[in-house]
MDAnalysis code that builds the backbone (N, CA, C; Angstrom):
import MDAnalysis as mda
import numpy as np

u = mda.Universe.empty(513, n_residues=171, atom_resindex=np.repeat(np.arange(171), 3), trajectory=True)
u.add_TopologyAttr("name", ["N", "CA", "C"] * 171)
u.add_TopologyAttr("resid", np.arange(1, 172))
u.add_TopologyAttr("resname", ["UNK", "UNK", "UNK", "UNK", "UNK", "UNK", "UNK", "UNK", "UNK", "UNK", "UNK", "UNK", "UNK", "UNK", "UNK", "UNK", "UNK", "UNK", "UNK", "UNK", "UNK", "UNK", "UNK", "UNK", "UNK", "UNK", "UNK", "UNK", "UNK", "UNK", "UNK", "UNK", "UNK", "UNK", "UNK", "UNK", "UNK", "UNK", "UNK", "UNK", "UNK", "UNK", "UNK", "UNK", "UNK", "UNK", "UNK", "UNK", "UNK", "UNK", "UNK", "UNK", "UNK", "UNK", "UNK", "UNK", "UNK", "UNK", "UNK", "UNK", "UNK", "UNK", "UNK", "UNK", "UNK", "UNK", "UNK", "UNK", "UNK", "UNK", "UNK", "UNK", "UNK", "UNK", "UNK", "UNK", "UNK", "UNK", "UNK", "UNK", "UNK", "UNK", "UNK", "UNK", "UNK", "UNK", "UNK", "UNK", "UNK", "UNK", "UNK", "UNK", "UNK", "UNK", "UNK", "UNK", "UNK", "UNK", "UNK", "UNK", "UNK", "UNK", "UNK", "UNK", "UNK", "UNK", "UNK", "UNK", "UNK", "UNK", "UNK", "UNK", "UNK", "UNK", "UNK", "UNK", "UNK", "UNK", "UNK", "UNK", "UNK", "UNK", "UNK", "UNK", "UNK", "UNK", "UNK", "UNK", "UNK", "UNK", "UNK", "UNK", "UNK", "UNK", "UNK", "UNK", "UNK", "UNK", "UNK", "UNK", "UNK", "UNK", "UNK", "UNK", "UNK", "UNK", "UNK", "UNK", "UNK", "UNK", "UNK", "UNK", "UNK", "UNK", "UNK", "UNK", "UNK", "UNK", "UNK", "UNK", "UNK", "UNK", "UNK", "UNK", "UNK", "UNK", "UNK", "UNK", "UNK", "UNK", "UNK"])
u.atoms.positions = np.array([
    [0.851, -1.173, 0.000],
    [0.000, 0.000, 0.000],
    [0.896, 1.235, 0.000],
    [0.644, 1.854, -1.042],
    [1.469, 3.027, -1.274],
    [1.037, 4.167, 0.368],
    [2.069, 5.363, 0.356],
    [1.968, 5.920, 1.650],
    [0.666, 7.134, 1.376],
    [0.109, 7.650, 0.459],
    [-0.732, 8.330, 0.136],
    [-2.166, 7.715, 0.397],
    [-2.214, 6.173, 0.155],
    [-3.234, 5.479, 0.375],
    [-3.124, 5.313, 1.549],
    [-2.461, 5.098, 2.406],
    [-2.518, 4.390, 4.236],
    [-2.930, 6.059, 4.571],
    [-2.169, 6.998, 4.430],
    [-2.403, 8.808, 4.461],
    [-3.938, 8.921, 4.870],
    [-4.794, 8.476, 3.504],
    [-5.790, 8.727, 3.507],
    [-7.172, 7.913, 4.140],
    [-6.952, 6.572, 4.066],
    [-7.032, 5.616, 4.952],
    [-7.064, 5.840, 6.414],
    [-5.879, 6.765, 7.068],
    [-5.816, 7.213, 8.396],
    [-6.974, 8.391, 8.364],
    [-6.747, 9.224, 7.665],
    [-7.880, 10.108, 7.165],
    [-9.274, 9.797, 7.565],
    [-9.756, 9.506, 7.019],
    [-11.398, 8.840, 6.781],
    [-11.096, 7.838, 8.037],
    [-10.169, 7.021, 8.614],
    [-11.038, 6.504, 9.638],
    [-11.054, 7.488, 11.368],
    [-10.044, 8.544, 11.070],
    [-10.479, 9.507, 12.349],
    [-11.659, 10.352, 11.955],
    [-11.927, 10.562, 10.698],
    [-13.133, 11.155, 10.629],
    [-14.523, 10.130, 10.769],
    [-14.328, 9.308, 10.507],
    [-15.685, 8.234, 10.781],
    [-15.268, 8.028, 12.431],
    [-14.209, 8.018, 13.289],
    [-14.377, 8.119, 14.793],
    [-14.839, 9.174, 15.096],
    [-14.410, 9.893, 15.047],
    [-15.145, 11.359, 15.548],
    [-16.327, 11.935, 14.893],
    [-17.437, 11.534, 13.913],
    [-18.032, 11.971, 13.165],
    [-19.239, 12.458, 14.222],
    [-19.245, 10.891, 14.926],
    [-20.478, 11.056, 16.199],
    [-20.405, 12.079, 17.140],
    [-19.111, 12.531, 17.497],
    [-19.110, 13.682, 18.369],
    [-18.970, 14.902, 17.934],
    [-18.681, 15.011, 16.900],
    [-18.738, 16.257, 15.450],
    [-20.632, 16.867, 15.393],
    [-21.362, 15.767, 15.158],
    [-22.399, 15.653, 14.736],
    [-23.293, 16.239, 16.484],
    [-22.922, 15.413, 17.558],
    [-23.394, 15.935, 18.661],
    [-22.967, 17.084, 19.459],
    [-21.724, 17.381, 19.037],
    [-21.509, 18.836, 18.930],
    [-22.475, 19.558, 18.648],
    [-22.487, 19.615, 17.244],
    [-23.717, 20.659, 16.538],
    [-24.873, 20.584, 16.913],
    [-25.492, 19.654, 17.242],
    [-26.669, 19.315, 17.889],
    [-26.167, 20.528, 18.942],
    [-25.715, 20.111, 19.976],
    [-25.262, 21.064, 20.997],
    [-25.481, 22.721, 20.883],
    [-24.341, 22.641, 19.576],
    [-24.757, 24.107, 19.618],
    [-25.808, 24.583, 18.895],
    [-26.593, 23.783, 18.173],
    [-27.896, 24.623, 17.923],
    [-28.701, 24.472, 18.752],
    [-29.116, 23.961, 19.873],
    [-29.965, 23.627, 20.707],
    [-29.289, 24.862, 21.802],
    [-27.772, 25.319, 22.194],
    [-28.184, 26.786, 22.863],
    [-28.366, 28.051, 21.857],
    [-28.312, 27.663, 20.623],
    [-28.801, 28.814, 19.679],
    [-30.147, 28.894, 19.683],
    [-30.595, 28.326, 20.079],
    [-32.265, 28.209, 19.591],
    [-32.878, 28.748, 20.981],
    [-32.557, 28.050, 22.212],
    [-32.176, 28.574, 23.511],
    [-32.214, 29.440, 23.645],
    [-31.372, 30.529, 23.246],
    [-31.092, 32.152, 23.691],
    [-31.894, 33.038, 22.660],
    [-32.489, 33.960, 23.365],
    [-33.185, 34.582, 22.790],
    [-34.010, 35.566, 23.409],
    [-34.588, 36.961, 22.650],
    [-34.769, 37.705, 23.582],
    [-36.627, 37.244, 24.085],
    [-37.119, 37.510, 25.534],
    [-38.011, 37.045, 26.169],
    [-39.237, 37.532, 24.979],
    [-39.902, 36.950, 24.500],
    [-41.137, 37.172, 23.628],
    [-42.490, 36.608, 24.363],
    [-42.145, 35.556, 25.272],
    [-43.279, 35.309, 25.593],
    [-44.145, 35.851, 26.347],
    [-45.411, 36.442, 25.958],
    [-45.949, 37.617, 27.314],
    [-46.672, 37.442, 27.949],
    [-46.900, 36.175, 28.379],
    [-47.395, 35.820, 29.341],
    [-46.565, 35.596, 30.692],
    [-45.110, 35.339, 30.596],
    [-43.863, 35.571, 30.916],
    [-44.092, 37.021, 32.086],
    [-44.005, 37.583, 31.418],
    [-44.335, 39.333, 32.101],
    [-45.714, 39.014, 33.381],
    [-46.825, 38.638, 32.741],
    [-47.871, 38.185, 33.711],
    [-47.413, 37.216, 35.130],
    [-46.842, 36.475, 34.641],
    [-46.142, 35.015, 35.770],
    [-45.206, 35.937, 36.319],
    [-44.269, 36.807, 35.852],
    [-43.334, 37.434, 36.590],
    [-43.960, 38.210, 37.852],
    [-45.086, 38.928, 37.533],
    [-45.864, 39.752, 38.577],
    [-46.544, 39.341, 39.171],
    [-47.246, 37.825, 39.225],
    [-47.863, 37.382, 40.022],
    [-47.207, 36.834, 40.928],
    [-45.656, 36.179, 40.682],
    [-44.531, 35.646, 41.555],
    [-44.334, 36.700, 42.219],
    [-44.342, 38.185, 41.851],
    [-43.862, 39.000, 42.524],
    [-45.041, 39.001, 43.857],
    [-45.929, 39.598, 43.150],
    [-47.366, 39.860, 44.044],
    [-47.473, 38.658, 45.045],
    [-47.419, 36.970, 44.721],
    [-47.381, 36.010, 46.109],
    [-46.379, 36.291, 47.255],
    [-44.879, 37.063, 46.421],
    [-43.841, 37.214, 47.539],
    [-44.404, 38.122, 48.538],
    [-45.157, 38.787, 47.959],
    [-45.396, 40.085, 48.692],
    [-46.378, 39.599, 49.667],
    [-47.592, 39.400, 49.234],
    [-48.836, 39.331, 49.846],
    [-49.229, 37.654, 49.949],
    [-48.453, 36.706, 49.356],
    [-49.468, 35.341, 49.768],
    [-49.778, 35.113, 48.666],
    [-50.722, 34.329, 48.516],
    [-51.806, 33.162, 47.457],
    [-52.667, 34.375, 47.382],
    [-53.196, 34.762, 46.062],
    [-54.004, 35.765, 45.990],
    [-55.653, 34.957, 46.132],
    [-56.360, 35.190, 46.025],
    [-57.905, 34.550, 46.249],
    [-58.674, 35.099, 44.835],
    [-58.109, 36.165, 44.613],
    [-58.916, 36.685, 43.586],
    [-58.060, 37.188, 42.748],
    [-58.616, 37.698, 41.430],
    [-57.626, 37.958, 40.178],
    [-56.965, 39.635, 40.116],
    [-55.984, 39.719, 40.220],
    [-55.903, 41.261, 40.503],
    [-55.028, 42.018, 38.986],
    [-55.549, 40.972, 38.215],
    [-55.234, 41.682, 36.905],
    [-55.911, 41.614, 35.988],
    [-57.313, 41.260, 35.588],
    [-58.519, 41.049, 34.939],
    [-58.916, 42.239, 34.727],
    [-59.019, 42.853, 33.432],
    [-60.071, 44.263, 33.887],
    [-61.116, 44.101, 32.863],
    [-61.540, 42.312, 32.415],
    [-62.743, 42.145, 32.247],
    [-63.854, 42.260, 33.369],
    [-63.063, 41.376, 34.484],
    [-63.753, 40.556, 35.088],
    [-63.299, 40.412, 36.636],
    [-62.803, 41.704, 37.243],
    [-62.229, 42.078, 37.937],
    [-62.739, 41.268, 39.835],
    [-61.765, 40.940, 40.437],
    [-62.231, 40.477, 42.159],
    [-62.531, 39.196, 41.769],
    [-62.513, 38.125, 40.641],
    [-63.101, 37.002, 40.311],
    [-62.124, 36.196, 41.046],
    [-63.198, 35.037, 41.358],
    [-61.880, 33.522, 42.661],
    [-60.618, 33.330, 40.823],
    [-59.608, 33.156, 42.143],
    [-58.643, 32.923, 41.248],
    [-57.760, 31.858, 41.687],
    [-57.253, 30.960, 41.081],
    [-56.399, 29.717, 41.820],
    [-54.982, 30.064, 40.850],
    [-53.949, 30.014, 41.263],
    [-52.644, 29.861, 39.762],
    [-52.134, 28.958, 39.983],
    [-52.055, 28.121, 39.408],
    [-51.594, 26.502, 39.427],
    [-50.521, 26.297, 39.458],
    [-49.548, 27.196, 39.056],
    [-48.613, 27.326, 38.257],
    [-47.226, 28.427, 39.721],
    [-47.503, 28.782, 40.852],
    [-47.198, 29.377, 42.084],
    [-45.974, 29.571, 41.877],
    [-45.443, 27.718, 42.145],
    [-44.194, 28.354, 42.112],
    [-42.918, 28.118, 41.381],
    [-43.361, 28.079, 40.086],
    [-43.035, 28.324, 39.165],
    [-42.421, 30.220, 39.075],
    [-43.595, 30.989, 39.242],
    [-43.931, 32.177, 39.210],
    [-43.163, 32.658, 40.007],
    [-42.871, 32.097, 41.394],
    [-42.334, 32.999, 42.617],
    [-40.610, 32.661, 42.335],
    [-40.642, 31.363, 42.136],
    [-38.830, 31.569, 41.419],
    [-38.107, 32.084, 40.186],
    [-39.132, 32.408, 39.283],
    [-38.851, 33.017, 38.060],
    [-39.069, 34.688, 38.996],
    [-39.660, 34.941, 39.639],
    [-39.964, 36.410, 40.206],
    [-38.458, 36.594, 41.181],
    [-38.040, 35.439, 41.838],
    [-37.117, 35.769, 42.272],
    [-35.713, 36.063, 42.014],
    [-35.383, 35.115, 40.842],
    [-34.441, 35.080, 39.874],
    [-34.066, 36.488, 39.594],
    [-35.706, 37.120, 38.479],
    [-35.619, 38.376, 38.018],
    [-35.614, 39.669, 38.851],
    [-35.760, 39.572, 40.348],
    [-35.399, 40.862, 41.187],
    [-34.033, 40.328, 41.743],
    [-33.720, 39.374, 41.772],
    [-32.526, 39.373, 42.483],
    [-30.870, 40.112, 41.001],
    [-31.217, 38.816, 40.123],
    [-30.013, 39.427, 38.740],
    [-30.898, 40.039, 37.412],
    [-31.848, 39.948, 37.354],
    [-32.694, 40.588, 36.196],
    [-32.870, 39.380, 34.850],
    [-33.193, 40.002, 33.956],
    [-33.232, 38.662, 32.821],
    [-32.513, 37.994, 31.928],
    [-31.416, 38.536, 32.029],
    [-30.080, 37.752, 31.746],
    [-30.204, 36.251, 32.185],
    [-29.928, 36.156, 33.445],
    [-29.845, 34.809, 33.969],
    [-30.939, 34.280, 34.344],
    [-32.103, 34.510, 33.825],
    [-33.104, 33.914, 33.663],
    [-33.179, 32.782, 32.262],
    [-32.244, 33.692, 31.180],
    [-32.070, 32.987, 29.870],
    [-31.431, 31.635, 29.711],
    [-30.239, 32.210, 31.138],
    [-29.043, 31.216, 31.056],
    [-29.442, 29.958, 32.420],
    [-30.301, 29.967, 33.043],
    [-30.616, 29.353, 33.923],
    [-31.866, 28.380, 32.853],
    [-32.437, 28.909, 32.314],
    [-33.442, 28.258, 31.306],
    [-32.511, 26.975, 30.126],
    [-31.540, 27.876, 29.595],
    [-30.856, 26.844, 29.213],
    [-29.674, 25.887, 29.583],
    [-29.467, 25.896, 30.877],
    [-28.719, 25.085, 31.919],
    [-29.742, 24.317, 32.326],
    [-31.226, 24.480, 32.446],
    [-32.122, 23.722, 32.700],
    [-32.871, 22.455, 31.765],
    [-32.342, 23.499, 30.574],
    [-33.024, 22.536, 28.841],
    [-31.464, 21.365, 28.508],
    [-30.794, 21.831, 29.127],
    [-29.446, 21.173, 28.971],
    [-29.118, 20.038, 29.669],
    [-30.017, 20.264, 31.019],
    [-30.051, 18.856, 31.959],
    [-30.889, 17.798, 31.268],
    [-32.166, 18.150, 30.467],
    [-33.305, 17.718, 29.582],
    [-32.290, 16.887, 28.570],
    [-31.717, 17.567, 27.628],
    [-30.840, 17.105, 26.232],
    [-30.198, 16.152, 27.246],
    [-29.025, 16.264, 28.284],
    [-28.365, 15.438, 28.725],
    [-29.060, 13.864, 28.973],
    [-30.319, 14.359, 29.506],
    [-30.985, 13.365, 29.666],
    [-31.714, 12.170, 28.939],
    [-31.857, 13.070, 27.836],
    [-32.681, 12.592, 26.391],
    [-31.244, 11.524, 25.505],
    [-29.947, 12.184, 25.992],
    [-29.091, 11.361, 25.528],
    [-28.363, 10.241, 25.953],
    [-28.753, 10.234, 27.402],
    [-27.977, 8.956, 28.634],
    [-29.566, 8.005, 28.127],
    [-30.864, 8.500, 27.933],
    [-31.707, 7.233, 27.520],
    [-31.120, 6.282, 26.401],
    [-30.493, 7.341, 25.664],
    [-30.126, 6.187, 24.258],
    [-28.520, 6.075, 24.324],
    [-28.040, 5.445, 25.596],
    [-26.828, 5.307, 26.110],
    [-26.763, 3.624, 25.710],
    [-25.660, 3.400, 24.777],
    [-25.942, 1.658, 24.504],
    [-26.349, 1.423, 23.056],
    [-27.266, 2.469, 22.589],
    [-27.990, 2.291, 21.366],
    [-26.878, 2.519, 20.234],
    [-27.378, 2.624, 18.881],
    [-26.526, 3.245, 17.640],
    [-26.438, 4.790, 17.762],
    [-24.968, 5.268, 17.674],
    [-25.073, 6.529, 17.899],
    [-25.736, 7.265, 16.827],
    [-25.740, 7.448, 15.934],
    [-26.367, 7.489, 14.965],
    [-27.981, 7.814, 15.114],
    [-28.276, 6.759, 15.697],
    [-30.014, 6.743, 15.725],
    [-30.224, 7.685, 17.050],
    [-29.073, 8.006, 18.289],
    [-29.404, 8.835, 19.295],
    [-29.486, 10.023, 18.806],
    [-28.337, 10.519, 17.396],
    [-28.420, 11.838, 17.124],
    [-29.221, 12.424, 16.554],
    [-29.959, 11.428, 15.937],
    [-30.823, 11.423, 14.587],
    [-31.955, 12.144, 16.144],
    [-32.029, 10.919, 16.817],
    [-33.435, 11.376, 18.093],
    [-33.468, 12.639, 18.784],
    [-32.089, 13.081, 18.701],
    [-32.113, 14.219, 19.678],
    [-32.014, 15.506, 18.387],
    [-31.616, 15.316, 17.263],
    [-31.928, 16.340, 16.254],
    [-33.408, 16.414, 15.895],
    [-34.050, 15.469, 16.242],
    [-35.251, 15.606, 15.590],
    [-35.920, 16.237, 17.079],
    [-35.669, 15.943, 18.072],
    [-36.346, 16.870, 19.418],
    [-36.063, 18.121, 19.249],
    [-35.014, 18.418, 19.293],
    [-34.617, 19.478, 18.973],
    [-35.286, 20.404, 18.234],
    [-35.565, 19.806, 16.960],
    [-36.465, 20.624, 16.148],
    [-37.781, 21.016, 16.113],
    [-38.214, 19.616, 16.886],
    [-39.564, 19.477, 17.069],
    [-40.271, 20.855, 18.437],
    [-38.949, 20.817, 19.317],
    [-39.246, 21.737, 20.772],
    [-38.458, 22.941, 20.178],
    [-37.858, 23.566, 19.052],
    [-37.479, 24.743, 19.074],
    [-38.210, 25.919, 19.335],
    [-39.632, 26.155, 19.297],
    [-40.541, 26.925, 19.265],
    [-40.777, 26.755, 20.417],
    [-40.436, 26.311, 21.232],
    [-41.454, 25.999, 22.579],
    [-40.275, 26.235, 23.275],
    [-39.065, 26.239, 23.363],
    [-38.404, 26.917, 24.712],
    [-37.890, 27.905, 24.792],
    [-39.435, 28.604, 25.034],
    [-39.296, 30.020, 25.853],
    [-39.286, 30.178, 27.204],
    [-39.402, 30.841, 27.727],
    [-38.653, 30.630, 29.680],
    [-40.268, 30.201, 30.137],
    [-40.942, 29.351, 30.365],
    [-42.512, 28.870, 29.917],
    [-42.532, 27.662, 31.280],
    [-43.499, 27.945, 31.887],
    [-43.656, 26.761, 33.424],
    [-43.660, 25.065, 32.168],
    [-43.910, 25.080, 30.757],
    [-44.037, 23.696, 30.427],
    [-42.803, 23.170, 30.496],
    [-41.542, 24.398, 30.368],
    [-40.339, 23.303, 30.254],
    [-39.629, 22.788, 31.950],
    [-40.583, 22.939, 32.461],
    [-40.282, 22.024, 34.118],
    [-40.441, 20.992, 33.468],
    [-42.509, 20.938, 33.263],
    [-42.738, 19.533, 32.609],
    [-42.016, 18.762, 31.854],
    [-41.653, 19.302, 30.696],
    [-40.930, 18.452, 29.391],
    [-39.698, 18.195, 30.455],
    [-38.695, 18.804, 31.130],
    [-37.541, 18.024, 31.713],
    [-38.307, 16.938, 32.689],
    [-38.860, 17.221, 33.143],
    [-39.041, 16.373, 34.590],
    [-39.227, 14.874, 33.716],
    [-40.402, 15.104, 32.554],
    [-40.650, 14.445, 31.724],
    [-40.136, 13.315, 31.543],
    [-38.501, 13.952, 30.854],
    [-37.366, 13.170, 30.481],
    [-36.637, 12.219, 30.864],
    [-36.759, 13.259, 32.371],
    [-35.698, 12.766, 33.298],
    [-36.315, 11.329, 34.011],
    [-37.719, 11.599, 33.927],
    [-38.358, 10.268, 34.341],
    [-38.486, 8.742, 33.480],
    [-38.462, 9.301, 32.261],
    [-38.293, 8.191, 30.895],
    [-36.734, 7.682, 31.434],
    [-35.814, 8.643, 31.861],
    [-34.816, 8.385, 31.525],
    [-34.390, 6.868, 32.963],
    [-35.220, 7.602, 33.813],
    [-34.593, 6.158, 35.373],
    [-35.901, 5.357, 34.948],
    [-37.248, 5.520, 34.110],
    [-37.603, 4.379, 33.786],
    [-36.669, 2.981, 32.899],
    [-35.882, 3.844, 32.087],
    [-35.087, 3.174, 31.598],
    [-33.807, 2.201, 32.155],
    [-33.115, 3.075, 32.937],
    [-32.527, 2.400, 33.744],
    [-32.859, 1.044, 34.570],
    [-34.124, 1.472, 35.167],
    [-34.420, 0.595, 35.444],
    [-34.794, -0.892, 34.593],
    [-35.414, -0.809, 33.268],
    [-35.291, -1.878, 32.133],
    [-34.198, -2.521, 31.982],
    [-32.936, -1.290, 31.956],
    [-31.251, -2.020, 31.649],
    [-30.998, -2.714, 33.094],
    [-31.250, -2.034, 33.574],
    [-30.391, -2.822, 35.278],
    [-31.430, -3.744, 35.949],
    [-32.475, -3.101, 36.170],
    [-33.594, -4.380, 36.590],
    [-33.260, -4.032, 38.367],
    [-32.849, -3.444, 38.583],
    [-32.695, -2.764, 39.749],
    [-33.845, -2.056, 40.295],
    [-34.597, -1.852, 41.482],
    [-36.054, -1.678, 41.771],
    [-35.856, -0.007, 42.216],
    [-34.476, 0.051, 42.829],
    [-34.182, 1.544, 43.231],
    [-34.321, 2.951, 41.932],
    [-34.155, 1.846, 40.992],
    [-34.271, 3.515, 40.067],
    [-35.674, 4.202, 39.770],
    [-36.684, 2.809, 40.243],
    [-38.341, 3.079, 40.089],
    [-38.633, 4.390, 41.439],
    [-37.952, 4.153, 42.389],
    [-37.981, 4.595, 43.815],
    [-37.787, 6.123, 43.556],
])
């Protein structure tokens, strides 16, 4: 084998080793590109002031921002969600609200990728590019992305538990 052929040979097979972590790289970084962004959601602004308003005063009973339908029973399901996003934003402002959101979507991806720990890498990247795309619109600083991580993170020790058969990861 001439030395141009072994050359290239060495070539192509560090690029077929590393292709998978090339590839989950980028995944990576478009998933905090997509991530950062300035706050659009305005309901965001609403949850911010009601976190504020529980710090202040408690569980409100009634709606104190309606000006349909003003003094109406009010429950927010959603509390405290509201009161740590309220706290976040009086303590450093909305900067690190962005970056705490995607340190949070990042535990999610991490998670979405230790499920398909074992599998073809290939088919994990393929799974987590296609989440990716599928949730780009949706992570805005939003009480659903508790859900969607918690979500994950629960698929993810269901799983464990399948591989290990171990009763503690159900626990």
């Amino acid at each position: 084998m001439s030395k141009k052929a072994k050359a290239e040979t060495q070539t192509t097979s560090v690029l077929e080793a590393n292709a998978d972590r090339v590839v989950l790289g980028l995944i990576a970084l478009c998933f905090v590109v997509f991530a950062v962004h300035h706050i659009i959601a305005y309901d965001f602004w609403w949850q911010l002031k009601t976190g504020q308003l529980m710090r202040a005063s408690g569980l409100p009973e009634t709606d104190p921002f309606s000006y349909g339908f003003p003094n109406l029973p009010w429950t927010e399901i959603r509390w405290g969600y509201c009161v740590v996003i309220s706290l976040i934003y009086d303590w450093f402002g909305t900067d690190p609200l962005i970056i705490a959101k995607v340190l949070w979507l990042s535990i999610g991806g991490f998670c979405l990728w230790q499920i398909g720990k074992g599998e073809s890498k290939w088919a994990v990247n393929l799974g987590l590019l296609s989440a990716l795309l599928l949730m780009h619109q949706r992570m805005m600083i939003r009480p659903e992305l508790v859900t969607y991580v918690l979500l994950v993170a629960y698929l993810l020790l269901i799983r464990r538990f399948q591989v290990t058969e171990k009763f503690h990861w159900l626990l």
